[in-house]
C-alpha positions as CSV (number, residue, x, y, z in Angstrom):
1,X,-53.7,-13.3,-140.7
2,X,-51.3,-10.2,-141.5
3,X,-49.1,-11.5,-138.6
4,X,-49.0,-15.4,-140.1
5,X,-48.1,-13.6,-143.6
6,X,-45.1,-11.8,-142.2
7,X,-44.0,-14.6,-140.5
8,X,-44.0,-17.4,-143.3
9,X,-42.1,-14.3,-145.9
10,X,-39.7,-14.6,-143.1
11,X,-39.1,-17.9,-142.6
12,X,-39.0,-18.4,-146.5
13,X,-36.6,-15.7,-146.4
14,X,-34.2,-17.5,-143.9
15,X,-34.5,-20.4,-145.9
16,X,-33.2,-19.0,-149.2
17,X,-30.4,-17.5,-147.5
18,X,-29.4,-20.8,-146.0
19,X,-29.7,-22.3,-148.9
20,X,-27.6,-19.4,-151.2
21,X,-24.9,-19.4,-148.6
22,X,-21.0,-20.4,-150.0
23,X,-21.1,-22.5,-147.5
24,X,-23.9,-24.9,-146.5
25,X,-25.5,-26.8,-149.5
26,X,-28.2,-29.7,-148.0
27,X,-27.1,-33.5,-150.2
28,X,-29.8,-35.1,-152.1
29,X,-28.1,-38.6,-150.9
30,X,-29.8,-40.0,-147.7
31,X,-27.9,-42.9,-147.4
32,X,-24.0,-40.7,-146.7
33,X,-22.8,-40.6,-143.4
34,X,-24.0,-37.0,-141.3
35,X,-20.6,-36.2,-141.4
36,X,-20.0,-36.7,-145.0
37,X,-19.6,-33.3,-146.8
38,X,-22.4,-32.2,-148.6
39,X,-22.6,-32.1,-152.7
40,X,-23.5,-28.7,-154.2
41,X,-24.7,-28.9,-157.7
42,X,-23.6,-25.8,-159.8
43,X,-24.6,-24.4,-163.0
44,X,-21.1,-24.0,-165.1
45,X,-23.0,-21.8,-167.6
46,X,-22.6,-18.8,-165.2
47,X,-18.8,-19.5,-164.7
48,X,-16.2,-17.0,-165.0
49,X,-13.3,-18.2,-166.0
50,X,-9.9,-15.8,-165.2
51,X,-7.5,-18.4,-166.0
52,X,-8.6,-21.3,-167.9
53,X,-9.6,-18.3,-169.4
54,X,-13.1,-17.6,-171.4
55,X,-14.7,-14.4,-172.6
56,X,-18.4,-13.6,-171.1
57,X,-20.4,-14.4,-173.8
58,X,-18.2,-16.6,-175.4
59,X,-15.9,-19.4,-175.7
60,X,-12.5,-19.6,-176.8
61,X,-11.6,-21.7,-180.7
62,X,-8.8,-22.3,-181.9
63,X,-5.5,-20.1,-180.2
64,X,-3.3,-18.0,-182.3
65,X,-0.9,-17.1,-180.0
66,X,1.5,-13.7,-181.2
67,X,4.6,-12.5,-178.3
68,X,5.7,-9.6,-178.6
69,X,7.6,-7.6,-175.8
70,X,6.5,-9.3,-173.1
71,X,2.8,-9.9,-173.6
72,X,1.2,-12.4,-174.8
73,X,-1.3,-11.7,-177.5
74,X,-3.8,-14.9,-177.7
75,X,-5.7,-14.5,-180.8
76,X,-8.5,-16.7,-181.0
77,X,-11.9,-18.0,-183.2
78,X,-14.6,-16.4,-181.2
79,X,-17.4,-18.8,-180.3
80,X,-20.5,-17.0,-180.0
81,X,-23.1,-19.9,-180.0
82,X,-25.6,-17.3,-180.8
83,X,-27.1,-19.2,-183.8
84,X,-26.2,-16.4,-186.3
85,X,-25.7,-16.6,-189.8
86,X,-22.1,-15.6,-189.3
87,X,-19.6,-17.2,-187.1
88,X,-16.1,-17.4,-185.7
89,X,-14.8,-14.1,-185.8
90,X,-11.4,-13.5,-184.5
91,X,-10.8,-12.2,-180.8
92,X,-8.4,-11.3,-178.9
93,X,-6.9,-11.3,-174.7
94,X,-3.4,-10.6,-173.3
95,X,-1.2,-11.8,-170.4
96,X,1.9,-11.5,-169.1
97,X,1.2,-14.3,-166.5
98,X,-1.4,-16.7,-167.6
99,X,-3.0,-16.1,-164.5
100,X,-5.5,-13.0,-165.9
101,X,-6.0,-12.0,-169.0
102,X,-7.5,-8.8,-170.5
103,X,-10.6,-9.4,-173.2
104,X,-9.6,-6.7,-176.0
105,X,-12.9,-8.5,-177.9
106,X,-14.0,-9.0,-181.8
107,X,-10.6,-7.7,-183.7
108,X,-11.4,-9.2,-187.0
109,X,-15.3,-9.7,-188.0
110,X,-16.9,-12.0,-190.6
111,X,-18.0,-11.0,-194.2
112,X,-21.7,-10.8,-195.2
113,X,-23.7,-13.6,-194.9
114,X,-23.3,-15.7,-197.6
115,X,-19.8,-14.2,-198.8
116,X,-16.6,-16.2,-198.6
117,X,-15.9,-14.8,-194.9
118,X,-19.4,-16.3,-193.7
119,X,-17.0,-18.1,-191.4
120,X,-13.8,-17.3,-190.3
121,X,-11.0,-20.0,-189.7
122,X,-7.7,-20.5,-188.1
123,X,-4.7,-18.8,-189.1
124,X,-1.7,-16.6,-187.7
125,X,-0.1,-13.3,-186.6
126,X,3.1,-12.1,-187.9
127,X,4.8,-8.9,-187.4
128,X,6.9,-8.0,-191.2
129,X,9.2,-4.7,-190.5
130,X,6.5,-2.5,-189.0
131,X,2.9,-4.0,-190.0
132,X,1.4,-6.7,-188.4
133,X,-0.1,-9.7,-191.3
134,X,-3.0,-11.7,-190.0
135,X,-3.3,-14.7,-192.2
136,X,-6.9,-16.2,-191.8
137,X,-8.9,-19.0,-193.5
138,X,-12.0,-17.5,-195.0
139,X,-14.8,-20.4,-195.2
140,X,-18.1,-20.5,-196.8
141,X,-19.3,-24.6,-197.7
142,X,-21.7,-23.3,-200.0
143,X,-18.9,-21.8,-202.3
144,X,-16.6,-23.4,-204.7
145,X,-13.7,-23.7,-203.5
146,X,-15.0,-23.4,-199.6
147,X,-11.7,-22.2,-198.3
148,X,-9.5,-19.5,-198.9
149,X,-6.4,-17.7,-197.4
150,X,-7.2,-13.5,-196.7
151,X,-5.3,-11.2,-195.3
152,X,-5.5,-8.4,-192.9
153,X,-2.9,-5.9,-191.4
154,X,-2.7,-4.1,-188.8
155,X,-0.3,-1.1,-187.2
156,X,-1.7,-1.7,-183.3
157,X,-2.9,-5.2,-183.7
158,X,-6.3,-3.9,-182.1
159,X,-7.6,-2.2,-185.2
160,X,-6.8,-4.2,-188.6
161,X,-8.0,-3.7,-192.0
162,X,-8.7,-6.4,-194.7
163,X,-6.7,-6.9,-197.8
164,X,-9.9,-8.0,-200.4
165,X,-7.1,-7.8,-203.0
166,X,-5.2,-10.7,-201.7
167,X,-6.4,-14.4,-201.9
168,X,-4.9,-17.7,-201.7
169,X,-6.5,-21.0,-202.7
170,X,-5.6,-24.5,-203.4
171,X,-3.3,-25.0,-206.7
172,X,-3.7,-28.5,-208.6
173,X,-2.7,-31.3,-206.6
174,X,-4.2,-30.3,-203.5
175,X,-7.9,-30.5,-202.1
176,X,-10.1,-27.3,-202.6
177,X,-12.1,-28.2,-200.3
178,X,-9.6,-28.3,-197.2
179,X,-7.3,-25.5,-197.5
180,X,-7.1,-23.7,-194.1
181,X,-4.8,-22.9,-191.2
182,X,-2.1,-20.5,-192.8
183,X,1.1,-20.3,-190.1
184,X,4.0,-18.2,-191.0
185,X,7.5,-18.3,-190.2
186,X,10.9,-17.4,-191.1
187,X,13.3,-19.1,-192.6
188,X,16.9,-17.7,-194.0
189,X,16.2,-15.0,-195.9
190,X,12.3,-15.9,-197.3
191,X,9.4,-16.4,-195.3
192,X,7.8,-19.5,-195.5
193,X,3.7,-20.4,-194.9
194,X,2.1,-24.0,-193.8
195,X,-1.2,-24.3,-195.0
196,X,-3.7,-27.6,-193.6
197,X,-4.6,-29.3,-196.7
198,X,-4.9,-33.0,-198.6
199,X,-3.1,-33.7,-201.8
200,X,-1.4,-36.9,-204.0
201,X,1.8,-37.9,-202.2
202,X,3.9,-39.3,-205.4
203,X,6.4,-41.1,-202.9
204,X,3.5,-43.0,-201.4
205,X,1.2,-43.0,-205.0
206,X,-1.5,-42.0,-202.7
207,X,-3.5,-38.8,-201.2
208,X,-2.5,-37.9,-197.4
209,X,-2.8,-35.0,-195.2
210,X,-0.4,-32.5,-196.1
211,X,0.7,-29.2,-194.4
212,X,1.6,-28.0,-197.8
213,X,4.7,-25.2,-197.9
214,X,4.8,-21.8,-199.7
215,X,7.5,-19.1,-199.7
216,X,7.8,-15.7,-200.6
217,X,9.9,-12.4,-200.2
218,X,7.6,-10.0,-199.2
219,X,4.5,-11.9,-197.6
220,X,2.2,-10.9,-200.3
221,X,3.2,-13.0,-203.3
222,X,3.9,-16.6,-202.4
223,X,4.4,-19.4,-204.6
224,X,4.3,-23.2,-204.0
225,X,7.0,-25.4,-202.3
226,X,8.3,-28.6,-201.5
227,X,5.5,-30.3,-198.8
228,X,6.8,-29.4,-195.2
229,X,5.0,-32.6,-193.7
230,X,2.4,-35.0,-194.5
231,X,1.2,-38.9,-193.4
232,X,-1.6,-41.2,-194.1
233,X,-4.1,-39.5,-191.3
234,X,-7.0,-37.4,-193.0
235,X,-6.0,-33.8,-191.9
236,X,-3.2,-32.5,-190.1
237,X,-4.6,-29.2,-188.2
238,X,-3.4,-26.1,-187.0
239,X,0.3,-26.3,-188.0
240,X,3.1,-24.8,-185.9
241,X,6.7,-24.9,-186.3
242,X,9.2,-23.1,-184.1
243,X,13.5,-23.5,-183.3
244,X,14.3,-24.1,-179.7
245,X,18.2,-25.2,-179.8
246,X,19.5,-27.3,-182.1
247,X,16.1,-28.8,-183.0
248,X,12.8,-27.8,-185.1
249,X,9.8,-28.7,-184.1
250,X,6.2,-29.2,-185.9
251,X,2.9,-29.4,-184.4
252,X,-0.3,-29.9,-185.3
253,X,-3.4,-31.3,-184.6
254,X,-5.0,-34.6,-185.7
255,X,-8.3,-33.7,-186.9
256,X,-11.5,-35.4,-185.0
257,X,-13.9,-37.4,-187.2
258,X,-16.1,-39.6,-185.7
259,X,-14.8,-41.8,-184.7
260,X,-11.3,-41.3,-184.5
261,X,-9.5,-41.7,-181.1
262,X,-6.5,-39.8,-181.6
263,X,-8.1,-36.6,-182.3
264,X,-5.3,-35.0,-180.1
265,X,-2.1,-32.4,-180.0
266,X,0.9,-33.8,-181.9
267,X,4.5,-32.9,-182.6
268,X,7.3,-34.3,-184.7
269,X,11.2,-32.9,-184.4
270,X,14.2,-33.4,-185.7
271,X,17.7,-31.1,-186.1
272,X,18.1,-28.2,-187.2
273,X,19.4,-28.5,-190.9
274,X,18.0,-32.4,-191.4
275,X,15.1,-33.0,-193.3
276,X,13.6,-36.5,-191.7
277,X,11.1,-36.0,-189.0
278,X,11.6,-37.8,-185.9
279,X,8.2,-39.5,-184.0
280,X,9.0,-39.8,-180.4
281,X,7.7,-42.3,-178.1
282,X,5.6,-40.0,-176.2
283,X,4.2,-38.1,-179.6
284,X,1.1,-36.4,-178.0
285,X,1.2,-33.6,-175.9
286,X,-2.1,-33.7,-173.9
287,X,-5.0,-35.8,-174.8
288,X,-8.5,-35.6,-176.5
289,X,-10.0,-32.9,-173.6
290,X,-6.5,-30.3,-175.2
291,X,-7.2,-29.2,-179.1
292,X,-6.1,-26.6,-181.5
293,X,-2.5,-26.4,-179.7
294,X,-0.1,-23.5,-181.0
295,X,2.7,-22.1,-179.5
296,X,4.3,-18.5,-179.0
297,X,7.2,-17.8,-177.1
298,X,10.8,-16.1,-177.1
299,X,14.0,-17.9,-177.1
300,X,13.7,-21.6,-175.0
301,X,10.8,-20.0,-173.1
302,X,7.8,-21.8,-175.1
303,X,3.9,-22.0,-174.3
304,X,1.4,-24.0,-176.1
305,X,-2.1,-22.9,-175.9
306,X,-4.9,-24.9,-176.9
307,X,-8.9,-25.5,-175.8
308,X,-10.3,-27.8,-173.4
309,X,-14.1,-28.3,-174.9
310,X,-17.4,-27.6,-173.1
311,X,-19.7,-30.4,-173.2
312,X,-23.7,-30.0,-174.3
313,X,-26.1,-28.3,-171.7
314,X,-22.9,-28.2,-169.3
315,X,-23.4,-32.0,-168.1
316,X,-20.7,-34.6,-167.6
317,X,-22.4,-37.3,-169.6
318,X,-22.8,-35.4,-172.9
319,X,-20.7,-34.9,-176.2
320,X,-18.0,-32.3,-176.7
321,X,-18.6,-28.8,-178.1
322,X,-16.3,-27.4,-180.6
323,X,-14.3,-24.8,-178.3
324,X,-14.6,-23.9,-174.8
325,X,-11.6,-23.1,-171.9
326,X,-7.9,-21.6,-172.7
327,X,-5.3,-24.2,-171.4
328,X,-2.0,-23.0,-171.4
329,X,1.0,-25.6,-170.9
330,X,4.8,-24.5,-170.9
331,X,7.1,-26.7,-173.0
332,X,10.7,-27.5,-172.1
333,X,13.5,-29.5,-174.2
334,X,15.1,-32.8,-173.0
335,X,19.1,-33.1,-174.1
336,X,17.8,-35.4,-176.9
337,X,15.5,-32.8,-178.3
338,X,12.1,-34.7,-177.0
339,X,9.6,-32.1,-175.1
340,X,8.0,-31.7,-171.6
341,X,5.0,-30.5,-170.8
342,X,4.8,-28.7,-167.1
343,X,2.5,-26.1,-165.6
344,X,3.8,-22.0,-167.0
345,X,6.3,-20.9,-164.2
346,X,4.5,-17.5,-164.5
347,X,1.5,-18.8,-163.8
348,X,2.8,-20.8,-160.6
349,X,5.3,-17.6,-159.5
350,X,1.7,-15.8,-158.9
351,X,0.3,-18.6,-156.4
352,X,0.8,-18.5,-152.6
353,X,0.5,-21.5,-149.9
354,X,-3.3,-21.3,-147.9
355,X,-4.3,-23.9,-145.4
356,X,-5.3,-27.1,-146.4
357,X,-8.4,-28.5,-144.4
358,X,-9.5,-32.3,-144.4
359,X,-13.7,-32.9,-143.8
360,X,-13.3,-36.9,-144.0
361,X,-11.2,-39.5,-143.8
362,X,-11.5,-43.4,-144.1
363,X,-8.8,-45.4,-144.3
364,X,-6.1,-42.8,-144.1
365,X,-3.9,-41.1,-141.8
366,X,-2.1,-37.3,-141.3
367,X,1.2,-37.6,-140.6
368,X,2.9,-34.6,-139.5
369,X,1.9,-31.0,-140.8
370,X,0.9,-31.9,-144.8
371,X,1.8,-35.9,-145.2
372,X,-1.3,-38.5,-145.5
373,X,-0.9,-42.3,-146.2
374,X,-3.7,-44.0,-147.0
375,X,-3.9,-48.3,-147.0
376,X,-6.5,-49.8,-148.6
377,X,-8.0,-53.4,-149.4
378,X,-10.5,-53.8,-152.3
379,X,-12.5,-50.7,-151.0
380,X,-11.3,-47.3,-151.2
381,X,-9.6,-45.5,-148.8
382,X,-9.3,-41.8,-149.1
383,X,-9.3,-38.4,-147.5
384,X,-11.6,-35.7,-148.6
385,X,-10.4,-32.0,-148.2
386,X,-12.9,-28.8,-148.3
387,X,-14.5,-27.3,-151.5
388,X,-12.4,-24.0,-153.1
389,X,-13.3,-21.4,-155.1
390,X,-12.1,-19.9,-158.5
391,X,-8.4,-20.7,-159.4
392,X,-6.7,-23.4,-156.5
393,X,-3.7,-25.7,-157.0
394,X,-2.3,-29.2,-155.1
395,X,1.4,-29.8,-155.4
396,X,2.4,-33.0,-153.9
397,X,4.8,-35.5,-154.2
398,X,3.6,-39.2,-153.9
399,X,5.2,-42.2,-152.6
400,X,3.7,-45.0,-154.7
401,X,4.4,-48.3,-152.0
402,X,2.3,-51.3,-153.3
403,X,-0.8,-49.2,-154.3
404,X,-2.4,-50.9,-157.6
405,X,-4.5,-47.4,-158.2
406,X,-4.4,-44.4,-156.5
407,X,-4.9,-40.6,-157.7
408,X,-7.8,-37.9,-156.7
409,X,-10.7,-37.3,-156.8
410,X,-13.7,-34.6,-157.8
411,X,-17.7,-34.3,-156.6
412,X,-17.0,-36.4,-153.3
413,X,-20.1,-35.0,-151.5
414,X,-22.6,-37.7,-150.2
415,X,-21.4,-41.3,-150.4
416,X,-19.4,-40.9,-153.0
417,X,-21.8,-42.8,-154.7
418,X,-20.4,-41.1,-158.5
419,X,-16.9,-39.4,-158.6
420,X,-14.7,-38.4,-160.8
421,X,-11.0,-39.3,-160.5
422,X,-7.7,-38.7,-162.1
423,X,-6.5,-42.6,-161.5
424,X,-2.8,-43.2,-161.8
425,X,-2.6,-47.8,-162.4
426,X,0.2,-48.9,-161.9
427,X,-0.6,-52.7,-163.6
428,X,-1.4,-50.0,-166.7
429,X,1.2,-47.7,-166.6
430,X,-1.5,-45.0,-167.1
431,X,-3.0,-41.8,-165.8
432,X,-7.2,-41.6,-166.9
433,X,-9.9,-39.8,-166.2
434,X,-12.6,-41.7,-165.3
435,X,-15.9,-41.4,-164.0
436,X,-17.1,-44.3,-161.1
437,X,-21.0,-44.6,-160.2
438,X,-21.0,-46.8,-157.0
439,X,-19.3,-50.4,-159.0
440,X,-19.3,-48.7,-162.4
441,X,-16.5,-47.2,-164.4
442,X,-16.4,-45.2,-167.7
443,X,-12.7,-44.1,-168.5
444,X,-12.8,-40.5,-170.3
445,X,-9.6,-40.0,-171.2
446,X,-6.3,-41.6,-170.5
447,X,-2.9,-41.6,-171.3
448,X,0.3,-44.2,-171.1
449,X,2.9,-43.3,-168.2
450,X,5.8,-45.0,-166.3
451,X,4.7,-45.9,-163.1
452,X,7.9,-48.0,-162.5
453,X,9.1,-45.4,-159.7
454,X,9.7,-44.8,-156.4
455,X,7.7,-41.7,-156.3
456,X,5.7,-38.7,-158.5
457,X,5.6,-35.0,-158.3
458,X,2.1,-33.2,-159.4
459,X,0.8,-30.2,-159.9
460,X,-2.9,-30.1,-160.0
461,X,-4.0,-26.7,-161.5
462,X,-8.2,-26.6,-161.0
463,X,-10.9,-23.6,-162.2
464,X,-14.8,-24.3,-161.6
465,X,-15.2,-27.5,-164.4
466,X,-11.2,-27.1,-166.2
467,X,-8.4,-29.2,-164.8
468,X,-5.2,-30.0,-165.6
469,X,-2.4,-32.6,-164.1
470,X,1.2,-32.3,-164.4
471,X,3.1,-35.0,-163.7
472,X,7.0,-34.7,-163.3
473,X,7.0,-31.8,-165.1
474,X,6.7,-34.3,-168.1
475,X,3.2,-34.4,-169.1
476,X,0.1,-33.0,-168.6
477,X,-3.6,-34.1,-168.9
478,X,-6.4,-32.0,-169.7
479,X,-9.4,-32.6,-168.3
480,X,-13.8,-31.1,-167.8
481,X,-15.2,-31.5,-165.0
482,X,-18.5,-30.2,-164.0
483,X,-19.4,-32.4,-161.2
484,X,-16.0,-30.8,-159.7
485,X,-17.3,-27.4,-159.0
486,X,-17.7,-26.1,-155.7
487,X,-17.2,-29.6,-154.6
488,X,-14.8,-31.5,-151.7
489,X,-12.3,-33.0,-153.8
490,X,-9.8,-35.4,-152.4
491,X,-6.8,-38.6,-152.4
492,X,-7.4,-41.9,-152.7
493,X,-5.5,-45.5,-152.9
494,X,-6.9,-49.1,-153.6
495,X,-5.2,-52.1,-153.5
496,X,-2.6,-51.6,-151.2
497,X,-0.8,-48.3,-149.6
498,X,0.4,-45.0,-150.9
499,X,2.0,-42.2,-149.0
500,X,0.9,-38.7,-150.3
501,X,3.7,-36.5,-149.2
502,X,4.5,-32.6,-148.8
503,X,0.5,-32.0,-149.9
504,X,0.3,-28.0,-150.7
505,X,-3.0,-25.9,-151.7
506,X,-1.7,-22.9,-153.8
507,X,-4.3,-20.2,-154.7
């Protein structure tokens, strides 16, 4: 009996090692091939993110962004998700490469429950001769107003002290009730601040969202401007305004009420000394899976930094959470003063080339060292390459040939019987996430783009459930995942041929 006992321990012990191993995960799909890779179903909540970055504990709100010297200080609204009384304090991490970050924690706490700081909101950092200001929104829903602008300064920016002596709320003519987001910024020889807001428009004879305009000479006493932007949306977000060139740019973020699909990262230009905003034809810089974008940077060198959201109880087929993931994209300037959006240079200086290994293939063929073509009828054809851990990039450039939809794909363990996949349509001229269960197809997120081309460049940037697609160093595409962790992932064509060319994995 004693020898039976020790026996079965053992064997149970063999077969929780087996089944912890990186490597060997047993499917739940009976009817895949016994060749197919296997699907490994992870728990995101135990994550660590390095560079789509989160703090442990946490999740990352709404990015201030502050350079200075070669760092990058990324203030953020801490996200706690504790259920406290109190919420939204701000935090802080640094870079120099957006590939690690350092977690210098809770720099600015709340108030006392029920005091107008019961929540913090979004603001700014800005350095005036040798103090640092941090602008904030201080919110409380059960107060009248519910927003205010407060003030703390700092000497180190680690250790700041609040200014209870300044306050800034809405004048008459704007809404009381939204008056958040401060963002400050020079101009000439007074310093200017862009507060979120809603007030009566008398050019229109109606209310809009404002980013209402102060200025002031020495950042403590401000007094009320012209309106620096406003339109007929319901609030403009997380203002941002920065010179690179000839042109001034603004962003901001469309703010997401149910219901609304364009709750996304915009931005307006126009040159410098004009006063008429231009809308280009491509006015979003990511789409609904990027929020709360700002920007920090030095000279034409310019990063945004938004959040990619979590979803509820980490599952695929939930709604968003408010917060989740850093995403950083760099921005670069056309000749007519429209932006890019490409992967940061700093980030992609810090990756090296690793071996690329292929599991499965239907349909396709390797030709030569990193080159697959893939020809497909109605079904799929694709090529499925091994699971990867942490941080991992795909460059490639792709030959698009007569290919109606083609792109790649995330959680192909089994059959393939659900997947999710970054679909490039040509008949659409659009890039989408979508998810596809065996005939079925629910589209995520998408985005319009000119497929009339002989052939793409991508980067693919991918950490545990956060990826990102960059496509001619044009545009980018946020995306979560969770199916896509620790999962095979691979390339795919339907309707018709592609060529996938000069395929690289970069870790």
């Amino acid at each position: 009996m004693k020898l039976q006992s020790i026996l079965s321990v053992l064997l149970l012990s063999c077969m929780l090692l087996f089944a912890c191993s990186d490597d060997k995960y047993t499917t739940n799909d009976p009817n895949a091939n016994l060749d197919a890779p296997s699907y490994s179903d992870v728990n995101d909540r135990y994550q660590t993110y390095h560079t789509f970055w989160k703090p442990n504990g946490g999740w990352v709100g709404d990015p201030m962004p502050f350079y200075e010297n070669g760092k990058y200080h990324v203030v953020y609204l801490h996200d706690a998700r504790d259920g406290a009384p109190t919420f939204h304090p701000f935090a802080m991490a640094t870079t120099t490469d957006f590939i690690t970050y350092e977690d210098n924690g809770i720099i600015i706490p709340c108030g006392e429950e029920g005091s107008q700081e019961n929540a913090l909101g979004t603001g700014c950092v800005y350095k005036f001769k040798d103090t640092y200001y941090a602008f904030y929104t201080a919110h409380n829903r059960e107060l009248n107003p519910p927003e205010k602008i407060f003030l703390a300064t700092s000497e180190d920016l680690i250790t700041w002290t609040k200014q209870p002596e300044f306050s800034m709320q809405a004048e008459n003519g704007y809404d009381a009730n939204d008056f958040r987001d401060p963002f400050v910024f020079k101009e000439g020889d007074e310093y200017k601040m862009l507060i979120t807001t809603r007030g009566y428009i008398k050019e229109v004879d109606d209310w809009q969202a404002v980013i209402a305009q102060y200025k002031s000479k020495d950042m403590i006493n401000w007094e009320l401007d012209d309106p620096f932007y406003f339109n007929g949306e319901r609030m403009l977000e997380c203002p941002d305004t920065f010179i690179m060139g000839d042109y001034q740019y603004l962003i901001y973020s469309n703010w997401g009420w149910d219901g609304n699909p364009d709750r996304k990262v915009h931005y307006r230009y126009r040159k410098v000394g004009t006063s008429e905003w231009i809308v280009p034809e491509q006015p979003r810089l990511d789409d609904i899976e990027f929020y709360a974008g700002k920007t920090a940077g030095e000279g034409n060198e310019r990063f945004i930094m938004g959040w990619c959201p979590t979803r509820e109880d980490f599952n695929d087929d939930s709604n968003y959470n408010w917060a989740g993931s850093l995403v950083v994209h760099q921005l670069t300037q056309n000749e007519d003063g429209t932006l890019n959006v490409q992967a940061p240079n700093p980030l992609i200086e810090k990756l090296n080339k690793k071996d690329l290994k292929m599991v499965y293939n239907q349909d396709g063929k390797k030709e030569g060292t990193n080159n697959y073509s893939l020809n497909s009828g109605t079904d799929d054809a694709f090529i499925l390459f091994d699971r990867e851990k942490g941080l991992f990039g795909v460059t490639a450039s792709i030959q698009l040939n007569t290919a109606k939809q083609f792109g790649f794909e995330f959680g192909s363990g089994g059959n393939r019987s659900e997947v999710h996949r970054l679909v490039f349509d040509t008949e659409l001229n659009q890039l989408r996430l979508e998810k596809k269960t065996n005939d079925e197809v629910t589209i995520r997120t998408n985005r319009s783009i000119n497929l009339d081309l002989e052939s793409i460049d991508i980067t693919l940037l991918v950490e545990n459930s956060v990826c990102v697609i960059y496509v001619n160093n044009e545009l980018a595409l946020s995306c979560r995942i969770y199916q896509m962790n620790y999962n095979p992932w691979g390339i795919f064509s339907k309707d018709g041929t592609v060529q996938f060319n000069n395929v690289s994995l970069i870790k």
